[in-house]
C-alpha positions in Angstrom: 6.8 -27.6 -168.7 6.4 -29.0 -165.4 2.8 -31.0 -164.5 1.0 -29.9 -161.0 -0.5 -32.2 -159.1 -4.1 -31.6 -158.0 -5.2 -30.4 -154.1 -6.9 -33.6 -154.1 -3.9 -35.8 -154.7 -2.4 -33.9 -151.9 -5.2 -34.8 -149.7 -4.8 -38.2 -149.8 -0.9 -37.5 -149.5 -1.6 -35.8 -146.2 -3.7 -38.7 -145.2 -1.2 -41.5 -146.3 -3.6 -42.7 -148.6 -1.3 -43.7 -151.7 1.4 -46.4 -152.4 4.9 -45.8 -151.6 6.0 -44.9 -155.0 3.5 -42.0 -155.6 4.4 -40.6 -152.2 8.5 -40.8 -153.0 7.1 -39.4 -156.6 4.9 -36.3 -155.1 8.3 -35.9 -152.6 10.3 -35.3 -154.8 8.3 -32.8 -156.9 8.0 -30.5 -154.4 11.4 -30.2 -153.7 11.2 -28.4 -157.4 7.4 -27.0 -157.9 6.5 -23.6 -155.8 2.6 -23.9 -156.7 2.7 -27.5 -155.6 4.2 -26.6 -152.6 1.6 -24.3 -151.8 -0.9 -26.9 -152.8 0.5 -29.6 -149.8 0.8 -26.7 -147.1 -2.9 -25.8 -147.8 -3.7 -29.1 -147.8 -1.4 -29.5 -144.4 -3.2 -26.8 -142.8 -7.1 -28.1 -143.7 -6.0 -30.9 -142.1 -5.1 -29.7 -138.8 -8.5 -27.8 -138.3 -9.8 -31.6 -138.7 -8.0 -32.6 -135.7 -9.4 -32.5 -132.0 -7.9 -30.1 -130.0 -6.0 -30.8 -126.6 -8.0 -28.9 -123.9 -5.4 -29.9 -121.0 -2.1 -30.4 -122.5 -0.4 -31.5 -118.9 -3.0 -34.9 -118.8 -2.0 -35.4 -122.5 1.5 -35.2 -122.0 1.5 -37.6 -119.0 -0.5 -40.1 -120.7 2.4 -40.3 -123.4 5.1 -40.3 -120.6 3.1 -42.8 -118.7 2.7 -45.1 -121.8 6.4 -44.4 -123.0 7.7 -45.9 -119.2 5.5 -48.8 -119.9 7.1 -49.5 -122.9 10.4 -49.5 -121.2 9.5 -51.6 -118.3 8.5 -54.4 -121.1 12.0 -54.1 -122.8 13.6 -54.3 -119.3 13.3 -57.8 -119.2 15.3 -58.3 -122.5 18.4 -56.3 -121.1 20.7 -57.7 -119.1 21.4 -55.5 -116.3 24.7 -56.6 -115.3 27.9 -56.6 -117.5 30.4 -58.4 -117.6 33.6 -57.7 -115.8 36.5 -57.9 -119.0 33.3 -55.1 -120.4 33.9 -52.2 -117.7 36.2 -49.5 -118.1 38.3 -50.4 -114.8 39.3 -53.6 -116.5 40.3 -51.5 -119.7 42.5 -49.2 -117.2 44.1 -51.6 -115.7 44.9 -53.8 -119.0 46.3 -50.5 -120.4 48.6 -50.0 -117.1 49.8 -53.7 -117.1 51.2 -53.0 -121.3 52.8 -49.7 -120.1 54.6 -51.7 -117.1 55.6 -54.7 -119.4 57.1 -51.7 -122.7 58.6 -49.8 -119.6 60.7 -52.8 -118.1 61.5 -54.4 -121.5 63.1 -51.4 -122.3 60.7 -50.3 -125.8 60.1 -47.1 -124.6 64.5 -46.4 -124.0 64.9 -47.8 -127.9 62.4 -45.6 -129.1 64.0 -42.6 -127.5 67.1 -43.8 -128.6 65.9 -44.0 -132.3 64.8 -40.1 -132.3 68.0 -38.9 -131.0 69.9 -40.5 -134.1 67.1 -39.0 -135.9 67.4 -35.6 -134.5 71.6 -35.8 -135.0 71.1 -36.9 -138.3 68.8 -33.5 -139.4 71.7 -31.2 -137.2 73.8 -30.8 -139.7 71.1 -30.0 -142.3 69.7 -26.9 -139.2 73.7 -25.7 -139.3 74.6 -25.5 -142.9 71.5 -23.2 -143.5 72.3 -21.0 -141.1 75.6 -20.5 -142.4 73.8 -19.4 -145.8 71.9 -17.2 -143.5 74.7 -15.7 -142.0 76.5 -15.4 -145.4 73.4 -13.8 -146.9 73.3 -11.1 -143.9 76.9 -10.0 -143.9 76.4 -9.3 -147.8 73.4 -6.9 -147.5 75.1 -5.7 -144.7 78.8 -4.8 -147.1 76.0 -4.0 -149.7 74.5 -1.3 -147.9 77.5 -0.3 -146.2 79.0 0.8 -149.7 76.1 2.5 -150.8 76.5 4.7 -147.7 79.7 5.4 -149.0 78.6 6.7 -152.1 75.6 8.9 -150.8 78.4 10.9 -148.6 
């Protein structure tokens, strides 16, 4: 039989007022308990009528933008503005390029083509002998149904 918990004990829940390990403790109970579930929302709900409303929303959101570009403007300091050049994508590009160049005049890229054509000759033979067994297999249903259209007549 599972043990509820008591509205009270959610209270302080709602308000953060118990140690870590009975808050991961009440979590995980109402992952599994309905009527404590119900508990916490009503709980929830009681207190968000103790909370001051916002009469002019646009002033309140400001103030948080305001104070969220301040806290940026403090940070800025910390960041270095300017990267380094071996960090910028141009220098990747152009690293990239200068490989391709240096493969293309050694003459990797001609070896590697080179390398799949033997490949490719060496699985020919293999794409011919099955299509003889095709053919075979065609020109027997076709004397196969040729003689049964003798019989019928």
């Amino acid at each position: 039989m599972t043990t509820h918990y008591s509205y009270e004990l959610w209270l302080k829940y709602v308000n953060n007022d118990l140690k870590e390990t009975d808050r991961t403790l009440l979590e995980d109970h109402l992952y599994t308990c309905d009527h404590c579930l119900e508990l916490y929302m009503n709980a929830v709900d009681e207190q968000e009528e103790m909370l001051p409303s916002i009469f002019d929303e646009t002033t309140f959101m400001d103030g948080i933008m305001k104070g969220i570009a301040a806290e940026r403007v403090e940070e800025a300091p910390n960041v270095q503005s300017k990267r380094a050049f071996y960090q910028s994508s141009i220098f990747h590009y152009a690293i990239a390029a200068c490989v391709t160049l240096v493969l293309m005049n050694t003459g990797v890229f001609q070896t590697i083509i080179k390398h799949t054509e033997t490949i490719q000759k060496a699985e020919f033979p293999q794409e011919k002998s099955s299509e003889g067994l095709v053919n075979k297999t065609f020109a027997w249903i076709d004397t196969w149904d040729g003689s049964k259209k003798e019989e019928g007549k």
